[in-house]
ROTIKE-483526 format. One line per 4 residues: number of its first residue (from 1); their letters; for each residue x negated, y, z negated of N, C-alpha, C. Coordinates in Angstrom, 1 decimal. Atoms other than C-alpha are relative to their C-alpha. Layout:
% residues N
NUM> A> X/Y/Z/X/Y/Z/X/Y/Z ~ ...
//
This chain:
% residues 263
1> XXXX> -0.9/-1.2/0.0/0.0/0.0/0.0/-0.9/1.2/0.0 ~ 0.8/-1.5/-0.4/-1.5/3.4/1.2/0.7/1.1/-0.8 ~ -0.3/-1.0/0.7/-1.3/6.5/-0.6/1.6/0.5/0.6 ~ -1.8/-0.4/-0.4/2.0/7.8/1.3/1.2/-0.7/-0.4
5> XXXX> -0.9/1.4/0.4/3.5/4.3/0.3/0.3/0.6/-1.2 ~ -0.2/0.0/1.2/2.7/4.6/-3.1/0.8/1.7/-0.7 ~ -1.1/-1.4/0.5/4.1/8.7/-3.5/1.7/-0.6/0.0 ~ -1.3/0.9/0.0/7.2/7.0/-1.8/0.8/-1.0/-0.5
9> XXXX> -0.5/0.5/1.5/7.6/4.7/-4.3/0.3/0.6/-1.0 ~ -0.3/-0.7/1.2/6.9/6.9/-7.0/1.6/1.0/0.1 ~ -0.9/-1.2/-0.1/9.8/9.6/-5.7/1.5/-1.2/0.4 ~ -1.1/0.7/-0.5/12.2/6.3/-4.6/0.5/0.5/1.4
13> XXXX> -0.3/-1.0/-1.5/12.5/7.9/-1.0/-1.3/0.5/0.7 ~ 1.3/-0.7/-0.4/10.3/8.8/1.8/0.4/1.6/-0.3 ~ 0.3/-1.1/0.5/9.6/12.2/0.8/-1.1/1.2/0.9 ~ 0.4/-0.6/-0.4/7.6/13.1/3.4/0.1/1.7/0.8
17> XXXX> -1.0/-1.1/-0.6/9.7/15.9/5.1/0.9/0.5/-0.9 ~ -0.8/-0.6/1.0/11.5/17.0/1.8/1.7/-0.9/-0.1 ~ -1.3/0.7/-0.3/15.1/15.9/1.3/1.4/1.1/-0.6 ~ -1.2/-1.3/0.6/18.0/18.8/1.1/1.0/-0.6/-0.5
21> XXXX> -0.6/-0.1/0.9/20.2/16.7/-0.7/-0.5/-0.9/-1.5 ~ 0.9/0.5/1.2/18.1/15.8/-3.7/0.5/0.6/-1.5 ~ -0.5/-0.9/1.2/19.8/18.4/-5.6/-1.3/1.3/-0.5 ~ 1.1/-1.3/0.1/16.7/20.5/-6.0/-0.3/0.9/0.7
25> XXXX> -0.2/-1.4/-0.7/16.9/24.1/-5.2/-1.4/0.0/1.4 ~ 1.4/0.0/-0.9/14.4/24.8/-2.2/-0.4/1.2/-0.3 ~ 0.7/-1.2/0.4/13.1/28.0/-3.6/-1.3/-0.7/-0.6 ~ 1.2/0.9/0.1/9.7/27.1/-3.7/-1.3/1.1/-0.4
29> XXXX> 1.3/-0.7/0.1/7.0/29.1/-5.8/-1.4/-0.4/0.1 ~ 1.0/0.4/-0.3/4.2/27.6/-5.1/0.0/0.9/1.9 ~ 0.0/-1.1/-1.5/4.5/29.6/-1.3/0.2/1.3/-0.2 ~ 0.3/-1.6/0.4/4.8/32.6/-3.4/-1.1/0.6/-0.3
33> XXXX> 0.9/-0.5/0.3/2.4/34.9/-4.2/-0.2/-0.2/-1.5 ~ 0.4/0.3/1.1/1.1/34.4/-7.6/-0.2/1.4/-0.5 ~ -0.3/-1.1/1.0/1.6/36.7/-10.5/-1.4/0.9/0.3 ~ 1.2/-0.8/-0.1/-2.1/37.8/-10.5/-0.1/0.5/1.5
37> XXXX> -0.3/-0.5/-1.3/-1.8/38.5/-6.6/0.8/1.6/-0.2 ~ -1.1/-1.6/0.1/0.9/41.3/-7.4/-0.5/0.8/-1.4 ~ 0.0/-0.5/1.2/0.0/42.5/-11.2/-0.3/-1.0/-1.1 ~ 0.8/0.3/0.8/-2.1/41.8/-13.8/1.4/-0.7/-1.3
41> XXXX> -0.7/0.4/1.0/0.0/39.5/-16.8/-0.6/-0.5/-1.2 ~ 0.5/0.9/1.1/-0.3/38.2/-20.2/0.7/-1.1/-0.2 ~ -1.1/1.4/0.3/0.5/34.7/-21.5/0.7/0.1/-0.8 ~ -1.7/-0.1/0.9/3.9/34.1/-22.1/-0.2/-0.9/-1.5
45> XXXX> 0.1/0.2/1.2/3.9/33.6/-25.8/1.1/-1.3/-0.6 ~ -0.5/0.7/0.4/6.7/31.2/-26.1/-0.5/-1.4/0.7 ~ 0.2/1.0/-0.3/6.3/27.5/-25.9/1.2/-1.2/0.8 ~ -1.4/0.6/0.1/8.7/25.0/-24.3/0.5/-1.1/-0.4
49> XXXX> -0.8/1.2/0.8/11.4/22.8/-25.6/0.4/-0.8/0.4 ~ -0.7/0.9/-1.3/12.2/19.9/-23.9/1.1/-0.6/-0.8 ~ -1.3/0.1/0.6/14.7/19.5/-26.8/1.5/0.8/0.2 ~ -0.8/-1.5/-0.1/16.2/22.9/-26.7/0.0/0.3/1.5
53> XXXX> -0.5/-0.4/-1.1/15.9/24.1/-23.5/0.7/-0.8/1.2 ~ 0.0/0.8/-0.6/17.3/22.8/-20.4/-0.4/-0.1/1.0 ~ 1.2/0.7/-0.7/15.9/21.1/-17.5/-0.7/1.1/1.0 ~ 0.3/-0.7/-1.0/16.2/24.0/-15.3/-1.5/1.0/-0.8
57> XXXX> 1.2/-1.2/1.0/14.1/26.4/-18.0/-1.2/-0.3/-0.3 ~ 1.6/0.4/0.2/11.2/23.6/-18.7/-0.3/0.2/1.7 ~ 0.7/0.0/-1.2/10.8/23.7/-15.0/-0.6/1.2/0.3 ~ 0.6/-1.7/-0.3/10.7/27.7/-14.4/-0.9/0.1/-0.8
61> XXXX> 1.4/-0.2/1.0/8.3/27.8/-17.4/-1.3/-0.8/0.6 ~ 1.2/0.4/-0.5/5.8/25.3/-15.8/-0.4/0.3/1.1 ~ 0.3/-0.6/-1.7/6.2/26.6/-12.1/-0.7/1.3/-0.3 ~ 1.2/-0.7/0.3/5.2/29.9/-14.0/-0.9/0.2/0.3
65> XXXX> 1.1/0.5/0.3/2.6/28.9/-15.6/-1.2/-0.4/1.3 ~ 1.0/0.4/-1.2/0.9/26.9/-12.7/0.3/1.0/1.6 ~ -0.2/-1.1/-0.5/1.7/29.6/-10.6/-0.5/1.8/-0.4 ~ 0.0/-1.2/1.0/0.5/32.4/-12.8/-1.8/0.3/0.7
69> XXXX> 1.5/-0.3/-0.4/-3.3/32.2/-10.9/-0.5/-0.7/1.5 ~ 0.0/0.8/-1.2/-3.7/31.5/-7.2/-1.2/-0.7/0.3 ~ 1.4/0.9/0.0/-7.3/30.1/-7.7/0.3/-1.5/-0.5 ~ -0.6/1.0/0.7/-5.8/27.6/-10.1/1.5/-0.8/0.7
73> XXXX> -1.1/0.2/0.2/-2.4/26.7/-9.0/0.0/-1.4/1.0 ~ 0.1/1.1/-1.1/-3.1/24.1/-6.1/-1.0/-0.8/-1.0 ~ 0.5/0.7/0.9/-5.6/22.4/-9.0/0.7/-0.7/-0.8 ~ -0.9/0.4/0.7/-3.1/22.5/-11.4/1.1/-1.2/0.6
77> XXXX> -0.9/1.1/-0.6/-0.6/20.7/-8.9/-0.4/-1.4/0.0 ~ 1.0/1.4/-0.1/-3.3/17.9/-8.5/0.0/-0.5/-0.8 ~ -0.5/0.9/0.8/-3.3/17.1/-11.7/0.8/-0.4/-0.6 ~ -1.5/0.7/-0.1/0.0/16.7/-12.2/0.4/-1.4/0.7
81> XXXX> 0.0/1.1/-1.1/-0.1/14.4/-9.4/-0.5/-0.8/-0.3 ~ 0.8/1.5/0.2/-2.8/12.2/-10.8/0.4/-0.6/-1.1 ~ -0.2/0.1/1.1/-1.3/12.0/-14.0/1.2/-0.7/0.4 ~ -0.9/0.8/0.4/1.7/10.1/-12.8/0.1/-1.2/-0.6
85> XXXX> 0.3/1.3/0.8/0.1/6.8/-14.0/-1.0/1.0/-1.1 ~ 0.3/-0.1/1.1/-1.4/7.6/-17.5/-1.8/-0.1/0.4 ~ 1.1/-0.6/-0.6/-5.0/9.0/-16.9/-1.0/0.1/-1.4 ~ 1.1/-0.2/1.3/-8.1/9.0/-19.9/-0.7/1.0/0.9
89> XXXX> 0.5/-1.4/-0.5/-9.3/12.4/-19.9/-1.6/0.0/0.7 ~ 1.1/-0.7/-0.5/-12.7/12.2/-19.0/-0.4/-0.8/1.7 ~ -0.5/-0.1/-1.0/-11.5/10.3/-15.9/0.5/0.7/1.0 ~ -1.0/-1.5/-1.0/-9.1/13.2/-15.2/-0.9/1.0/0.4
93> XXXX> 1.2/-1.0/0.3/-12.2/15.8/-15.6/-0.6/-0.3/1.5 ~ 0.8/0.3/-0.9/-14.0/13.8/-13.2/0.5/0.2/1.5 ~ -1.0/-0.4/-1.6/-11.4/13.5/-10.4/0.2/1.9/0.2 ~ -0.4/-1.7/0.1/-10.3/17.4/-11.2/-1.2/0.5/0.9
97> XXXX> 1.6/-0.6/-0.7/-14.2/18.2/-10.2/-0.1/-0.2/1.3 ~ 0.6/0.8/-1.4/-14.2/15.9/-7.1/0.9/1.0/1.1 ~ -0.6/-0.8/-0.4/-11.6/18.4/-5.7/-0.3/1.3/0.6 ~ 0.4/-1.3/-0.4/-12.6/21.4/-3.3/0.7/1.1/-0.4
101> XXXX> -0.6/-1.3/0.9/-10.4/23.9/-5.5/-1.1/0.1/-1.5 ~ 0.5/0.3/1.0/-12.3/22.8/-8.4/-0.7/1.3/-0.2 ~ 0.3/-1.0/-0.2/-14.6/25.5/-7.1/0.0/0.9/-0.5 ~ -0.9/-1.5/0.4/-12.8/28.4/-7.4/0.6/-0.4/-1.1
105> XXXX> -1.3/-0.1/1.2/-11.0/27.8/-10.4/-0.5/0.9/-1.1 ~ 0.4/-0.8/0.9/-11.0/29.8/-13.3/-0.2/-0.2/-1.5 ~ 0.8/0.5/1.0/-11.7/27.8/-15.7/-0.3/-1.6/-0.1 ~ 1.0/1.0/0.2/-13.1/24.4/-16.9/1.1/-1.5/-0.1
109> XXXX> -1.3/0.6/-0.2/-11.0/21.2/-16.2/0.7/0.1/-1.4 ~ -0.4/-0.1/0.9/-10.5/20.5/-19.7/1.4/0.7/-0.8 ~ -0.9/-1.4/-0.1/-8.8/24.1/-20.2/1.0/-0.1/0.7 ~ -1.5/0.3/-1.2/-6.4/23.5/-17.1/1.2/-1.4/-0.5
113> XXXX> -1.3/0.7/0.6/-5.2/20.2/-18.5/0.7/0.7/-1.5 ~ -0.9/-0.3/0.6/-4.5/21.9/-21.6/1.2/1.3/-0.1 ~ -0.9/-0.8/-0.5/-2.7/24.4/-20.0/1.4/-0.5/0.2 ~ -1.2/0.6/-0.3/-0.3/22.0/-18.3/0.8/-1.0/-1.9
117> XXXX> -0.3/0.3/1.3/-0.2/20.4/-21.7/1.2/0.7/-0.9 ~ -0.7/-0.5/0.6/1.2/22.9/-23.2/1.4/1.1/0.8 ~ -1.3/-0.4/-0.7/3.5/24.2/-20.6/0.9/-1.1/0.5 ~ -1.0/1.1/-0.2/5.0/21.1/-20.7/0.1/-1.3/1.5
121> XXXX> -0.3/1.1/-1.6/4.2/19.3/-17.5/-1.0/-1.2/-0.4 ~ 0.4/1.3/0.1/1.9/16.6/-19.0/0.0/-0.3/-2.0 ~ -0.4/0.3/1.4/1.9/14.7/-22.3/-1.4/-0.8/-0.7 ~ 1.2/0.4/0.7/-1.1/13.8/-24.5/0.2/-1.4/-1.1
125> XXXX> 0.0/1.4/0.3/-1.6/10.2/-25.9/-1.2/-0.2/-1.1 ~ 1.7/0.5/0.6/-4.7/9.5/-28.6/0.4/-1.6/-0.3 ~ 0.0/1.5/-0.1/-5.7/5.9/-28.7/-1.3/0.0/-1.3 ~ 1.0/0.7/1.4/-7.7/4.0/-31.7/-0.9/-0.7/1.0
129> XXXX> 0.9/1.2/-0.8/-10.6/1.7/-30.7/0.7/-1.2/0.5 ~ -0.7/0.8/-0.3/-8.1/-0.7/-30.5/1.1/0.1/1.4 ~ -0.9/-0.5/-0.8/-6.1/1.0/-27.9/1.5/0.3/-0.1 ~ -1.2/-0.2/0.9/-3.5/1.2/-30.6/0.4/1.8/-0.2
133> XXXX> -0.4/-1.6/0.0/-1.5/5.2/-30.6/-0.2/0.1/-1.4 ~ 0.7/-0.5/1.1/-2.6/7.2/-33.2/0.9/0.7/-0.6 ~ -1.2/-1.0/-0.2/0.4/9.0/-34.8/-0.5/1.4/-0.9 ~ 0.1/-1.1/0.7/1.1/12.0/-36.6/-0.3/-0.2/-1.6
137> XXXX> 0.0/0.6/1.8/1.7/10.3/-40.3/-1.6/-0.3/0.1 ~ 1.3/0.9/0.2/-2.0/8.7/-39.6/-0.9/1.4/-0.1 ~ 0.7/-1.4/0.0/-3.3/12.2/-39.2/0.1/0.6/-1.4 ~ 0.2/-1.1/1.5/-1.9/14.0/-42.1/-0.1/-1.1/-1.2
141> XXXX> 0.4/0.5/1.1/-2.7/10.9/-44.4/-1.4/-0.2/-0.1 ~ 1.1/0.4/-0.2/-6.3/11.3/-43.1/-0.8/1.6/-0.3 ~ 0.8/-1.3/0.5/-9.0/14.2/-44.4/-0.2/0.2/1.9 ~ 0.2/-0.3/-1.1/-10.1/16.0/-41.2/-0.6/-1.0/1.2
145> XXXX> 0.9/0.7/-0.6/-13.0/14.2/-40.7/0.8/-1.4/0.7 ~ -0.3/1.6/-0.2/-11.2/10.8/-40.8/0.6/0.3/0.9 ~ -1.2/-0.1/-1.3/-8.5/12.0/-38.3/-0.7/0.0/1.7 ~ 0.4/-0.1/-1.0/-10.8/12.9/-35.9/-0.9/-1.4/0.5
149> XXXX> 0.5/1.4/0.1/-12.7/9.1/-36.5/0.9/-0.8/1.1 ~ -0.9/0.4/0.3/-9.5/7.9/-35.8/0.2/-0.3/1.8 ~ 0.1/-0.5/-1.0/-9.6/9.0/-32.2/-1.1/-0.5/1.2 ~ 1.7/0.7/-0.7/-11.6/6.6/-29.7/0.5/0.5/1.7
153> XXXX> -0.6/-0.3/-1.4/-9.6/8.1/-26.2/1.3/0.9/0.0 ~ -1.3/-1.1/-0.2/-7.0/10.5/-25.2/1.0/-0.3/1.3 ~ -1.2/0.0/-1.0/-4.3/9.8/-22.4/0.4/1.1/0.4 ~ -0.8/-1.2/-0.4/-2.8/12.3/-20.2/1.2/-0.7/0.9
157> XXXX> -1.5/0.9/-0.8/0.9/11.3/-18.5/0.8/1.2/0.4 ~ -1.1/-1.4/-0.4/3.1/13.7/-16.4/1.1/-0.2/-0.2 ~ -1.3/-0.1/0.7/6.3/14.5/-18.1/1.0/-0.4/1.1 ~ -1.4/-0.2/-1.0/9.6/14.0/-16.5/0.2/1.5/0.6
161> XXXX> 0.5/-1.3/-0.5/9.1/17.9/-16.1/-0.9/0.3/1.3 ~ 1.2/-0.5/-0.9/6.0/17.8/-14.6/0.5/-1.4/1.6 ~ -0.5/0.7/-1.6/7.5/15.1/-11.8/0.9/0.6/0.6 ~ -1.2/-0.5/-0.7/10.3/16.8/-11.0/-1.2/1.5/0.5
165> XXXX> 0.7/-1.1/-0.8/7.6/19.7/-10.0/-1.1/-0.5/0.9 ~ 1.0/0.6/-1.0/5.3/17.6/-8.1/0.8/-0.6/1.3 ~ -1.2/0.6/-0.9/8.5/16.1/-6.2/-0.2/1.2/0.8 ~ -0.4/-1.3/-0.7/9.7/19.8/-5.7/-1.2/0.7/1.1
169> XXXX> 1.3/-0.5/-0.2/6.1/20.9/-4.7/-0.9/-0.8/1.0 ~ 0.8/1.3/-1.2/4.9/18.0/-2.3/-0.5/1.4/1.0 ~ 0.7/-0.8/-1.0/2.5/20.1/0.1/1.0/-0.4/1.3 ~ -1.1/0.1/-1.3/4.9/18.5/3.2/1.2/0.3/-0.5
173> XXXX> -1.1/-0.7/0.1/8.0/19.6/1.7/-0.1/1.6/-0.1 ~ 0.2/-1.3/-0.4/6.2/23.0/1.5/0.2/0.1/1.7 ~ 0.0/0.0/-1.5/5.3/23.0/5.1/1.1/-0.4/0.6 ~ -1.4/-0.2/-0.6/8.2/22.1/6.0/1.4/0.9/0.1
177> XXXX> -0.9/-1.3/0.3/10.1/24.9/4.6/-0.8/1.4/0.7 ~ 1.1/-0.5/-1.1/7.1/26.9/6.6/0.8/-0.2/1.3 ~ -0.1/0.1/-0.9/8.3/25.4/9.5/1.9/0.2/0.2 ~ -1.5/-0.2/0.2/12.4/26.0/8.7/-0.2/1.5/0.3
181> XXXX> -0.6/-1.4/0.4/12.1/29.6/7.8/-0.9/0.8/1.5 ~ 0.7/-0.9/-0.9/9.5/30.2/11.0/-0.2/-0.8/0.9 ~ -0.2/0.9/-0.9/10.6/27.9/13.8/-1.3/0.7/1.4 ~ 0.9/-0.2/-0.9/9.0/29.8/16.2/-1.8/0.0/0.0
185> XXXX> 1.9/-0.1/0.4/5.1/29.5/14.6/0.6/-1.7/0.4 ~ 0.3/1.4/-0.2/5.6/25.8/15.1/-1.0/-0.6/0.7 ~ 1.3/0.0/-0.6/3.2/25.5/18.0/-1.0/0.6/-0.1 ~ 1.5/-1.2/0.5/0.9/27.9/16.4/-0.3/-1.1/-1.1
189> XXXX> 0.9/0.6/1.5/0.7/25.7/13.1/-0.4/-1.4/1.0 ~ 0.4/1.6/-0.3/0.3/22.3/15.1/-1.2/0.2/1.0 ~ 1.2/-0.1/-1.0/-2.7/24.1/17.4/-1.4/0.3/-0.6 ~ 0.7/-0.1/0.9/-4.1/25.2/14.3/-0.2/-0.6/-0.8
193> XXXX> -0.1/1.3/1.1/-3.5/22.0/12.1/-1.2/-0.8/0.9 ~ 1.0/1.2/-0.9/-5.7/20.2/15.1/-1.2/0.7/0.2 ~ 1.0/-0.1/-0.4/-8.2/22.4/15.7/-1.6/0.0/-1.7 ~ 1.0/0.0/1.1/-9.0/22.4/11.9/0.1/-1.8/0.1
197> XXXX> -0.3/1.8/-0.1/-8.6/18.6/12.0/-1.7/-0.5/0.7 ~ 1.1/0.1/-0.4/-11.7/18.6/14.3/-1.3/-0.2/-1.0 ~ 1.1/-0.3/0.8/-14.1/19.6/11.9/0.0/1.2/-1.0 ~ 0.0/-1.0/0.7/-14.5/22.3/9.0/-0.3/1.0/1.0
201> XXXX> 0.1/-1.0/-1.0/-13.7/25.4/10.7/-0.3/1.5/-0.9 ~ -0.7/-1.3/1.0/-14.8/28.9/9.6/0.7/1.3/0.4 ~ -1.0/-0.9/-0.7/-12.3/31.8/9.8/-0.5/0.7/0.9 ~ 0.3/-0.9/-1.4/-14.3/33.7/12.6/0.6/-1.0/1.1
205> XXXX> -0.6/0.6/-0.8/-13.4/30.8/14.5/1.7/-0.3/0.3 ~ -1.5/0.4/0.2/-9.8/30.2/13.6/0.6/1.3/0.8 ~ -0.6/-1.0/-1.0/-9.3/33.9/14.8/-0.2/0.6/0.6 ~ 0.6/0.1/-1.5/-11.0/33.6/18.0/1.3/-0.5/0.1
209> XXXX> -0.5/0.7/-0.4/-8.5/30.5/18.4/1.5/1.0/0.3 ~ -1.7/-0.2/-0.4/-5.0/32.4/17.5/-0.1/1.6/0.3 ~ 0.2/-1.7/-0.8/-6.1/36.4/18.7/0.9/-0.3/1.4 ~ -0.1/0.1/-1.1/-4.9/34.8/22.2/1.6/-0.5/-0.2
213> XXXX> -1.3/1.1/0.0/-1.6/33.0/20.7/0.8/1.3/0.3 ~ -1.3/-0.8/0.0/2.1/34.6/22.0/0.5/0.2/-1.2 ~ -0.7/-0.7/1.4/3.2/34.5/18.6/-0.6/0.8/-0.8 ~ 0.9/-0.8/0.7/0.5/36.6/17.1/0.5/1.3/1.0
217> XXXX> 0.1/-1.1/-0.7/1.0/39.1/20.3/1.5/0.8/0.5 ~ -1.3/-0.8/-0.8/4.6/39.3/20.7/0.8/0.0/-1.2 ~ -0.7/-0.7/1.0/5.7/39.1/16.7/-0.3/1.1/-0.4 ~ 0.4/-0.7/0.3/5.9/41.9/15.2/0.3/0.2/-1.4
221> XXXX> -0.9/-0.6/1.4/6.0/43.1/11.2/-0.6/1.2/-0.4 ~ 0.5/-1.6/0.4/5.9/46.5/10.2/-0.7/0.6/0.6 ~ 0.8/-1.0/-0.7/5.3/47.8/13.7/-1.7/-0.7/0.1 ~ 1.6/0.7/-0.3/1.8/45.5/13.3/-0.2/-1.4/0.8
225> XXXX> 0.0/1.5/-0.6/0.7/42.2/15.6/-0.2/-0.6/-1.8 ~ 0.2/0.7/1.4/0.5/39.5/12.8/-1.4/-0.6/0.2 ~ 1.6/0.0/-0.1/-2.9/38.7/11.8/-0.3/-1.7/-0.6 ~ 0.3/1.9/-0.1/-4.7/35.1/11.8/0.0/-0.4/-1.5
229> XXXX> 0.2/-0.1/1.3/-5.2/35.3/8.0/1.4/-0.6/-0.4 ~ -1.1/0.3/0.2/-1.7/35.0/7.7/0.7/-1.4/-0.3 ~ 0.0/0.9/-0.2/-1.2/31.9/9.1/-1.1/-1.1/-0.7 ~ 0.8/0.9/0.1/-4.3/30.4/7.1/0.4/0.2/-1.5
233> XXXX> -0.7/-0.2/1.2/-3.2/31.9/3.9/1.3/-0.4/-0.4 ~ -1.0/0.4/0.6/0.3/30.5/4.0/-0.3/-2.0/0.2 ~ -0.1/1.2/-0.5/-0.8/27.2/5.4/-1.1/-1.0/-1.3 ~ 1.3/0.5/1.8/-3.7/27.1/1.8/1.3/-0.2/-0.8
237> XXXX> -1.0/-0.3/0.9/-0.6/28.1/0.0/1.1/-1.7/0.3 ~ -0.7/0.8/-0.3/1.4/25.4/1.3/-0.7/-1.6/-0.4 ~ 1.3/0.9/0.2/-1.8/22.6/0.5/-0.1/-0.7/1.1 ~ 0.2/0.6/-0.9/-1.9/22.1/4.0/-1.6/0.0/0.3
241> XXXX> 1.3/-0.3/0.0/-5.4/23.5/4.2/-1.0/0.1/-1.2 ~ 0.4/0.3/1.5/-8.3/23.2/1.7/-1.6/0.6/0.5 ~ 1.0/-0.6/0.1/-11.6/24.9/1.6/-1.3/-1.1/0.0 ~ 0.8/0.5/0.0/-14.5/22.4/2.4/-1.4/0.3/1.0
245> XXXX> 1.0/-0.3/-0.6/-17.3/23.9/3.6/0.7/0.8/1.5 ~ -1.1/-0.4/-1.1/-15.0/25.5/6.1/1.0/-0.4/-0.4 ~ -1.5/-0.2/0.5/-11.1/25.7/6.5/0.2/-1.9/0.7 ~ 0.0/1.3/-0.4/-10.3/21.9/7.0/1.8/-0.2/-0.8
249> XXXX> -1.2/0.2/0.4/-7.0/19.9/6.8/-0.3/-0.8/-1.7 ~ -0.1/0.5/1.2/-6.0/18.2/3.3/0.3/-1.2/0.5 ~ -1.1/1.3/-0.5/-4.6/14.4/3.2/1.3/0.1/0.8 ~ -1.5/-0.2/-0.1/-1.2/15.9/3.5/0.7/0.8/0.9
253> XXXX> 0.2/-1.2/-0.7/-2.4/18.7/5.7/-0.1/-1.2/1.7 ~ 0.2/1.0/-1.4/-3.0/15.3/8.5/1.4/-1.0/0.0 ~ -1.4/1.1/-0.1/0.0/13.4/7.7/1.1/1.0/0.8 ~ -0.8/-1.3/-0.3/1.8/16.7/8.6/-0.4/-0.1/1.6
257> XXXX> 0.6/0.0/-2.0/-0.1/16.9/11.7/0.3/-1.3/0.9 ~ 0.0/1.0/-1.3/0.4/13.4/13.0/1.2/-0.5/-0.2 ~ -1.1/-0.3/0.1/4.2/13.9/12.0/0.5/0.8/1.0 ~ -0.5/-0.9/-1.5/4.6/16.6/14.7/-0.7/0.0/1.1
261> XXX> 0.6/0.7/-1.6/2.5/15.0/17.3/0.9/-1.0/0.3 ~ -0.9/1.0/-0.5/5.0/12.1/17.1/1.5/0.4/0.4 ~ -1.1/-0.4/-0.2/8.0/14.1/17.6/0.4/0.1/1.4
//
């Protein structure tokens, strides 16, 4: 079973192309601009309840959140994603790193899982030497030191929260809402999906390729041609594209592509 198999399992449905009746709104912030993009924020002070609040409110709080830093926010998705089977942290660290976002990020994996941690999209596990859970009672019947003894591994697991935002958030259900709201770029993303497909491209090249395209020369916004950036910036945003030594496709950024070659 190939990675596409196995998502499709996980979501019970191919999921490739999104699914409009899923019940999940298609407003999709991960294609938005990120808080720091527009205006400087502080962190939201409240915590969430997955008792108290309801489903819709843990979600907006973690879309936030992983949303709240556009260096971070395609990181953050990833590990969500890896976290659907139960993950020992310094496993998770390791994969986080192996990631060409990893890069850019703005802080240290560690820090990022406990971001989603605490915005509710993943769930923390401590294991004994035995591989036996460690509870809370065993903590506060234990002096500091002992508690921390006590502790031979850590688990990370993505919440029911955090799935229902990896579902919502699939890089092809992005792109595909890309390709709904801007029918006419269609042959622009599929000429640009292949020429990055080739090999790491860098943007001098990319806009050589679309300076020449009809849809660059004959849309227009605000009185201006639209500019190649555009198209490379929604299609990052989207996790069609991914920064490896040049602008290159993602896994999901080629599944996409050999989806609208077969059409």
């Amino acid at each position: 079973m190939n990675d596409w198999d196995l998502r499709n399992a996980e979501y019970g449905r191919d999921v490739s192309w999104g699914d409009a009746d899923d019940g999940i709104e298609s407003d999709n912030g991960m294609l938005d601009p990120a808080e720091t993009d527009l205006a400087s924020s502080e962190a939201t002070p409240e915590k969430p309840n997955a008792g108290a609040w309801s489903q819709e409110k843990c979600l907006d709080f973690l879309e936030r959140e992983v949303c709240r830093h556009p260096l971070n926010r395609e990181l953050l998705y990833k590990t969500l994603e890896l976290c659907l089977d139960p993950l020992e942290l310094s496993a998770l660290e390791q994969r986080m790193l192996s990631f060409p976002e990893a890069a850019q990020a703005t802080q240290d994996p560690y820090h990022l899982v406990c971001l989603l941690e605490d915005a509710g999209g993943l769930r923390r596990t401590e294991l004994d030497g035995e591989g036996r859970e460690v509870t809370d009672l065993q903590k506060r019947e234990s002096t500091e030191d002992e508690a921390d003894d006590l502790v031979a591994s850590v688990l990370f697991e993505t919440t029911e929260t955090g799935r229902t935002f990896v579902r919502q958030h699939d890089p092809r259900r992005r792109f595909a809402e890309l390709l709904d709201a801007e029918p006419v770029r269609k042959n622009c993303y599929i000429e640009l999906l292949g020429f990055c497909n080739e090999r790491p491209r860098p943007y001098t090249e990319i806009e050589t390729l679309l300076r020449s395209n009809a849809v660059l020369l004959s849309e227009k916004k605000s009185g201006l041609p639209l500019q190649p950036s555009v198209f490379v910036d929604k299609l990052e945003r989207a996790g069609i594209l991914e920064w490896r030594d040049g602008w290159s496709l993602s896994q999901e950024g080629r599944g996409c592509l050999d989806a609208l070659r077969g059409e």
